[in-house]
C-alpha positions as CSV (number, residue, x, y, z in Angstrom):
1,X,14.0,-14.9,4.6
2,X,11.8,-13.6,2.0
3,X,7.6,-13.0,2.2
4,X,6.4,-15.0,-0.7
5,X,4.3,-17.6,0.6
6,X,5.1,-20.5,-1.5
7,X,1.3,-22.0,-1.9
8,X,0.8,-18.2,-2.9
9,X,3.2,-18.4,-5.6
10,X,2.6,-21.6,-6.9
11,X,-0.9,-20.4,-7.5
12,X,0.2,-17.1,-9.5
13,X,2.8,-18.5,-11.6
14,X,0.6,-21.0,-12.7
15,X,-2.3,-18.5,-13.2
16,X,-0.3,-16.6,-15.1
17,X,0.5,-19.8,-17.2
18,X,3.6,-18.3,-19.2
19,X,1.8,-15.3,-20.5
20,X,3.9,-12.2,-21.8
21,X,2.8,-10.1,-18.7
22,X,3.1,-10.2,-15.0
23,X,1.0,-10.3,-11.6
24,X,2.0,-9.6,-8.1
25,X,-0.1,-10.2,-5.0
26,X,0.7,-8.0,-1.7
27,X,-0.7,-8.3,1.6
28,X,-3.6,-6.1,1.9
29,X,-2.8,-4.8,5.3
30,X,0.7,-4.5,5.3
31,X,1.9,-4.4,1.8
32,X,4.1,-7.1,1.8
33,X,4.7,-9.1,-1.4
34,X,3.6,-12.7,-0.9
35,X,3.2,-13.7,-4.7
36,X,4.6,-12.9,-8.1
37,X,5.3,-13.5,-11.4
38,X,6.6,-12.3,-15.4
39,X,7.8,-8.9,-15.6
40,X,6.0,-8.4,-11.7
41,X,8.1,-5.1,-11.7
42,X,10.1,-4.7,-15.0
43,X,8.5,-3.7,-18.5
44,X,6.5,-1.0,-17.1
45,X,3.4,-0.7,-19.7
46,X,0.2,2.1,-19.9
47,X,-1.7,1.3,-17.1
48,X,-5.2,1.9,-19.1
49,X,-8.2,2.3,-17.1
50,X,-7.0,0.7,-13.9
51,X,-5.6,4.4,-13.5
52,X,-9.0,6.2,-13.1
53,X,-9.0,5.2,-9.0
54,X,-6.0,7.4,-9.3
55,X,-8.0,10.4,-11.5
56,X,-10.6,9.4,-8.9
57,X,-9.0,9.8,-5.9
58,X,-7.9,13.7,-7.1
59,X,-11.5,14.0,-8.1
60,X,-12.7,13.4,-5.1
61,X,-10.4,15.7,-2.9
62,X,-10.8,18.4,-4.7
63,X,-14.4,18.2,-4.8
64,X,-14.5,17.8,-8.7
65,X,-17.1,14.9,-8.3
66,X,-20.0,13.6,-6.7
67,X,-21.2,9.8,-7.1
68,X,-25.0,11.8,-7.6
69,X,-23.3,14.2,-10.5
70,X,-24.9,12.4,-14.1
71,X,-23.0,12.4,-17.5
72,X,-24.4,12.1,-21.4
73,X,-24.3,8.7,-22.9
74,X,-22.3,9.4,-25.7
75,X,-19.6,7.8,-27.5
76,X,-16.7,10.0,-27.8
77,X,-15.8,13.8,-26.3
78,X,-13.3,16.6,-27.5
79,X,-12.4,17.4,-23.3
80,X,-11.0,21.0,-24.9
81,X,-13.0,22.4,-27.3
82,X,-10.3,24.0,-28.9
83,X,-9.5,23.4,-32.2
84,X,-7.0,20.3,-32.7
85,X,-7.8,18.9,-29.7
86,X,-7.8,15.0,-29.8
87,X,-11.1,13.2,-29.3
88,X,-11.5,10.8,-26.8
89,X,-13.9,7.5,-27.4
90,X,-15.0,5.0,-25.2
91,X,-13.8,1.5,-25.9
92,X,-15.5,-0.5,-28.9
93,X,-17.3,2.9,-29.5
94,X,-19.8,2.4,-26.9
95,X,-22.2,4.4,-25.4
96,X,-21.2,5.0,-22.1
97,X,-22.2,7.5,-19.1
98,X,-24.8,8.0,-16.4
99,X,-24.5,8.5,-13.1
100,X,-21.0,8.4,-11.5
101,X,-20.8,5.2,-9.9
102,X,-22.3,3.3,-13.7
103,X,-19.5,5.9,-15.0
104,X,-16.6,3.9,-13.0
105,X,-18.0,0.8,-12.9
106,X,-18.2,1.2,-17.1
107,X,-14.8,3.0,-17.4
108,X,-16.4,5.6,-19.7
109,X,-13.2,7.6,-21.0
110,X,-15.8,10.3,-22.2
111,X,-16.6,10.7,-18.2
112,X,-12.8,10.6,-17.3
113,X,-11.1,12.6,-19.7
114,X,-12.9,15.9,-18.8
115,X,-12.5,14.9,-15.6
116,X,-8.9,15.0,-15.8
117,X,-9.0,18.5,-17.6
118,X,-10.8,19.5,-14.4
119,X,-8.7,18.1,-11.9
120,X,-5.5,19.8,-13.8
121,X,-2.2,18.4,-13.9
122,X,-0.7,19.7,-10.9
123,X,-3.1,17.7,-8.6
124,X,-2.9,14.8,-10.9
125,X,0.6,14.5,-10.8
126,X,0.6,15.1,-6.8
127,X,-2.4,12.3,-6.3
128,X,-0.3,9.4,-9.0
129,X,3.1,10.9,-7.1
130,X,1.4,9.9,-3.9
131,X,0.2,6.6,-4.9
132,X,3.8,5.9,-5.6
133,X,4.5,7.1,-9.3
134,X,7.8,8.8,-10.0
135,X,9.0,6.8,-6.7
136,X,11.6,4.1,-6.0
137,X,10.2,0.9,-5.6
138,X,10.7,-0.5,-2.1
139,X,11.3,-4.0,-2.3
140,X,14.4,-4.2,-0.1
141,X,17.3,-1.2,1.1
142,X,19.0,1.1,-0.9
143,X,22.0,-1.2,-2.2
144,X,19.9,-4.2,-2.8
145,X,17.3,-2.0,-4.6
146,X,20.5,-0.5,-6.5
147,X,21.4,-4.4,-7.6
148,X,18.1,-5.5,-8.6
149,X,16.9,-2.4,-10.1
150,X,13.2,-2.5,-10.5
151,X,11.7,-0.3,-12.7
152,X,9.9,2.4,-11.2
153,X,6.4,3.4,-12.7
154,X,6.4,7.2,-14.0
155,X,3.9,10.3,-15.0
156,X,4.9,12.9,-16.8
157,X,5.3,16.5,-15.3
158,X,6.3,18.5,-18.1
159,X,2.6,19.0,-19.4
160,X,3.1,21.9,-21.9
161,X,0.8,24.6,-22.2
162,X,0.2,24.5,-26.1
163,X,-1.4,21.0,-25.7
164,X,-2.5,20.9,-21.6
165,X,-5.8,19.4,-22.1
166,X,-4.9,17.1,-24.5
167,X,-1.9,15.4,-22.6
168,X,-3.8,15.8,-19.1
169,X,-7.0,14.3,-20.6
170,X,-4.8,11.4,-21.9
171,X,-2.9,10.9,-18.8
172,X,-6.2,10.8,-16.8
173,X,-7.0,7.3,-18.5
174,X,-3.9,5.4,-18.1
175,X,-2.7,6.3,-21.4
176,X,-0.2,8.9,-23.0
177,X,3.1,8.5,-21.5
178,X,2.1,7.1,-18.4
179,X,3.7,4.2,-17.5
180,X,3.2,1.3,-14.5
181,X,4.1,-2.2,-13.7
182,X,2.2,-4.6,-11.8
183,X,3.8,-3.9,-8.5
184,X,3.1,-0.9,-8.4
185,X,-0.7,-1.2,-9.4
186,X,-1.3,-4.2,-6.9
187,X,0.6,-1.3,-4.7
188,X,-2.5,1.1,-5.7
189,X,-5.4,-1.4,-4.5
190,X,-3.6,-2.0,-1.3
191,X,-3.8,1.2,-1.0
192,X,-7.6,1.7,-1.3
193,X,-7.7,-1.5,1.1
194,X,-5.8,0.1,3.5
195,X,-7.9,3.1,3.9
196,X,-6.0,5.5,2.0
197,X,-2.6,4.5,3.5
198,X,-0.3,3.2,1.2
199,X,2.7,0.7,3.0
200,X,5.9,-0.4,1.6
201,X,6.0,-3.3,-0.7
202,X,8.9,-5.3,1.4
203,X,9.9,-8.7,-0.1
204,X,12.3,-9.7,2.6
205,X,11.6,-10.3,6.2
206,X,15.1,-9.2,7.4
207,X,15.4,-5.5,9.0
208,X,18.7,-4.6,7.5
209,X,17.6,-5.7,4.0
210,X,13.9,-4.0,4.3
211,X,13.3,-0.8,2.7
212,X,13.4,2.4,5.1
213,X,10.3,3.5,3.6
214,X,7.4,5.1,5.9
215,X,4.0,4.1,5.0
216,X,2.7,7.5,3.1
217,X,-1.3,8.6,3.6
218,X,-2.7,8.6,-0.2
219,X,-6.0,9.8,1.2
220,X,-8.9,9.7,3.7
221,X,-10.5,7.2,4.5
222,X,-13.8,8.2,3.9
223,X,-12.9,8.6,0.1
224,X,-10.9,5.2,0.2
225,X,-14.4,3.7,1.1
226,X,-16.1,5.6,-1.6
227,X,-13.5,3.6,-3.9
228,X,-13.5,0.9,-2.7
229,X,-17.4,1.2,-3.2
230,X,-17.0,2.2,-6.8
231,X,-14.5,-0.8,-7.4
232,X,-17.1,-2.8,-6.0
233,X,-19.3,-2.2,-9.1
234,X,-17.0,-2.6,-11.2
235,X,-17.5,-6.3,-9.9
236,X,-20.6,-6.5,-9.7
237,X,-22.2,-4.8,-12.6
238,X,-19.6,-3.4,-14.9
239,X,-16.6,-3.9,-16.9
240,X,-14.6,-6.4,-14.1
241,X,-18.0,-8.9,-13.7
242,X,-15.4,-11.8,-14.8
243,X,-13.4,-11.6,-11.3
244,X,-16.8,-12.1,-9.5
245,X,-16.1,-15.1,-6.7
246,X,-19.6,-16.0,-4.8
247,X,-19.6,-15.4,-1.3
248,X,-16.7,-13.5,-1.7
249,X,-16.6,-9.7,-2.4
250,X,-14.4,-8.2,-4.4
251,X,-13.2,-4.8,-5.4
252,X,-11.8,-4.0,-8.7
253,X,-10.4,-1.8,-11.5
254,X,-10.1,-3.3,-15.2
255,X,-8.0,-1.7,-17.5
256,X,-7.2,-1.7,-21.6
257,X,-4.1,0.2,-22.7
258,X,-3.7,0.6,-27.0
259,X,-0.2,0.5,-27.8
260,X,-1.0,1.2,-31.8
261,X,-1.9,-0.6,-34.8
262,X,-0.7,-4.1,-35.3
263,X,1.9,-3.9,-38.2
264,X,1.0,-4.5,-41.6
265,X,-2.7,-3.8,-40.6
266,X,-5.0,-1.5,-43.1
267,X,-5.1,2.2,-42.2
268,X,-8.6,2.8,-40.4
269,X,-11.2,5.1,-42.2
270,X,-11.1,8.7,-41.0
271,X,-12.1,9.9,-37.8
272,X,-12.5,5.9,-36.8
273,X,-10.3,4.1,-34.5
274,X,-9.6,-0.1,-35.5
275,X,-9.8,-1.7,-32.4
276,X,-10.0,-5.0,-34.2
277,X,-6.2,-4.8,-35.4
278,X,-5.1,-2.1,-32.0
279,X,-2.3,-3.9,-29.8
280,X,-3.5,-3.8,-26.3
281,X,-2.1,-4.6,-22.8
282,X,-4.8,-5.9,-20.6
283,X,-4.9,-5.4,-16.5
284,X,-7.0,-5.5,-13.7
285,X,-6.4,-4.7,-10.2
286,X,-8.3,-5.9,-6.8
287,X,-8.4,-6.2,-3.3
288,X,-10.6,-9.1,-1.2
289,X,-12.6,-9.1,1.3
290,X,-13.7,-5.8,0.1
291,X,-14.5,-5.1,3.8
292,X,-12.0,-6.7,5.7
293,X,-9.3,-6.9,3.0
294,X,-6.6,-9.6,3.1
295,X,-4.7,-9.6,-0.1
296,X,-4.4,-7.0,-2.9
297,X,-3.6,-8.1,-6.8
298,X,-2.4,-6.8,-10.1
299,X,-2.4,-8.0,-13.9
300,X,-1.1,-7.2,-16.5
301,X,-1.2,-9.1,-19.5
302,X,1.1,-7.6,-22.9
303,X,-0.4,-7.8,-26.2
304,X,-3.8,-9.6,-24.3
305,X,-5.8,-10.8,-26.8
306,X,-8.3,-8.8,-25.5
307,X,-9.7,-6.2,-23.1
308,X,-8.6,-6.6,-19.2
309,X,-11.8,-7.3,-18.2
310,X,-12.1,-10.9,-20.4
311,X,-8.1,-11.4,-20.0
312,X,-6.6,-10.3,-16.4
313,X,-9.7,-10.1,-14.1
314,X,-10.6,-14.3,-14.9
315,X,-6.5,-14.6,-13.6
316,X,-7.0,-12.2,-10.9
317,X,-10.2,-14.2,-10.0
318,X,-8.1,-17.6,-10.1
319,X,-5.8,-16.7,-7.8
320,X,-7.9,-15.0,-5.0
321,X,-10.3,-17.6,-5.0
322,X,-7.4,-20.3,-4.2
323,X,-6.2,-18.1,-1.8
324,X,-9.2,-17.2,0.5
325,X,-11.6,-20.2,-0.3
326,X,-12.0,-21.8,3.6
């Protein structure tokens, strides 16, 4: 009656190993849920980094990016150089930039928060809305959806002009007032796996229950292989190296969200950021095969004790490498 397949879900739940957090596993072809566990669709939390294939994907439409186009290697960026307008570091300060791929496969918030300022908000807004942001979940029909009421991930639209840049730039990587669950997320890589075409997320086999959702086309499929080229390096050379699996590629996002200071910690000099006391939701979302993609993954772990890359991706890589070892 329902589509979890119970050696699936035995796997994730115990992956997940009672962690505050959640992780949902679709089937990369036609979306539907096979695996999940925690707050899988409830608790919806910054998405982080993982939402860069989303700044990305409006990147690449409107032209605003080329994998050839190179970056500085610096460590922070004011994306409007007005005055006021917030800086933006990489994480742990680092120096981060290059060419685009090493940009994505390093999650360089210097690269993506101009990047967002380019794209603009409207096109922003319209990629995330197509992805499924702002959108009703569909797990089942209308009156089931109505009883179980999962919580729907959400982007602002309301960017005001006094502080565009700012808000757009924060938005762009996954932080702000952005919000997302893992459903949703795991919705986003099935996306990429699916060549651009995102399906429902049904978790009930029966017709009358199912959602009367259409599958919706995200984007072409030429830039869906860019991604999932991108997320590739994010594998194999950058910040996700920790879901690697031999013989077994994988594409994937990482992604750190700061919630704010832990309470009671010290106040952090001026102009400096603590990211030794910061609260932080770690995630990481994937789809493998990378070429002929069978199941696509999110996680997100709540106040992670550290950044998705060291935290999610290893649970990520637990669970696919159960699931697709021969």
């Amino acid at each position: 009656r329902t589509t979890i397949d119970p050696r699936l879900q035995t796997t994730t739940v115990n992956a997940l190993g009672g962690q505050s957090g959640g992780v949902v596993v679709l089937n990369a072809q036609t979306g539907a849920v096979l695996a999940l566990a925690g707050s899988a669709y409830s608790a919806p939390q910054p998405p982080g980094s993982t939402f860069k294939v989303i700044t990305t994907t409006a990147a690449l439409e409107g032209k605003d990016v080329k994998l050839s186009d190179t970056f500085p290697v610096v460590t922070e960026i004011n994306p409007d150089l007005s005055a006021g307008a917030r800086v933006i570091h990489n994480a742990h300060d680092e120096a981060c930039g290059g060419n685009f791929v090493q940009s994505f496969a390093h999650s360089c918030n210097t690269v993506f928060a101009p990047l967002s300022v380019k794209v603009g908000a409207e096109r922003l807004v319209d990629t995330a809305e197509r992805y499924g942001f702002n959108q009703t979940p569909s797990l089942y029909n209308a009156s089931a959806t109505r009883a179980a009421d999962p919580n729907p991930m959400t982007i602002p639209t309301d960017f005001r002009s006094d502080t565009t840049h700012t808000d757009i730039s924060v938005t762009g990587i996954g932080q702000g007032r952005v919000l997302a669950t893992p459903l949703g997320m795991a919705s986003i890589a099935q996306t990429v796996a699916n060549e651009g075409v995102r399906s429902p997320t049904p978790i009930v086999k029966d017709p009358a229950l199912k959602s009367d959702a259409k599958p919706v086309e995200v984007t072409s499929k030429e830039n869906a292989r860019v991604l999932t080229g991108l997320m590739r390096a994010v594998v194999t050379s950058g910040t996700g190296v920790a879901a690697d699996i031999p013989g077994l590629q994988v594409a994937g996002k990482t992604g750190t969200a700061e919630l704010g200071p832990r309470p009671g910690s010290p106040p952090a000099p001026p102009g400096q950021e603590d990211t030794e006391n910061m609260i932080v939701d770690g995630w990481f979302l994937a789809f493998a095969p990378a070429r002929k993609p069978k199941l696509a993954i999110a996680v997100m772990l709540i106040d992670s004790n550290g950044d998705g890359g060291s935290t999610a991706a290893p649970i990520a890589r637990e669970i696919l490498a159960t699931a697709l070892s021969k």
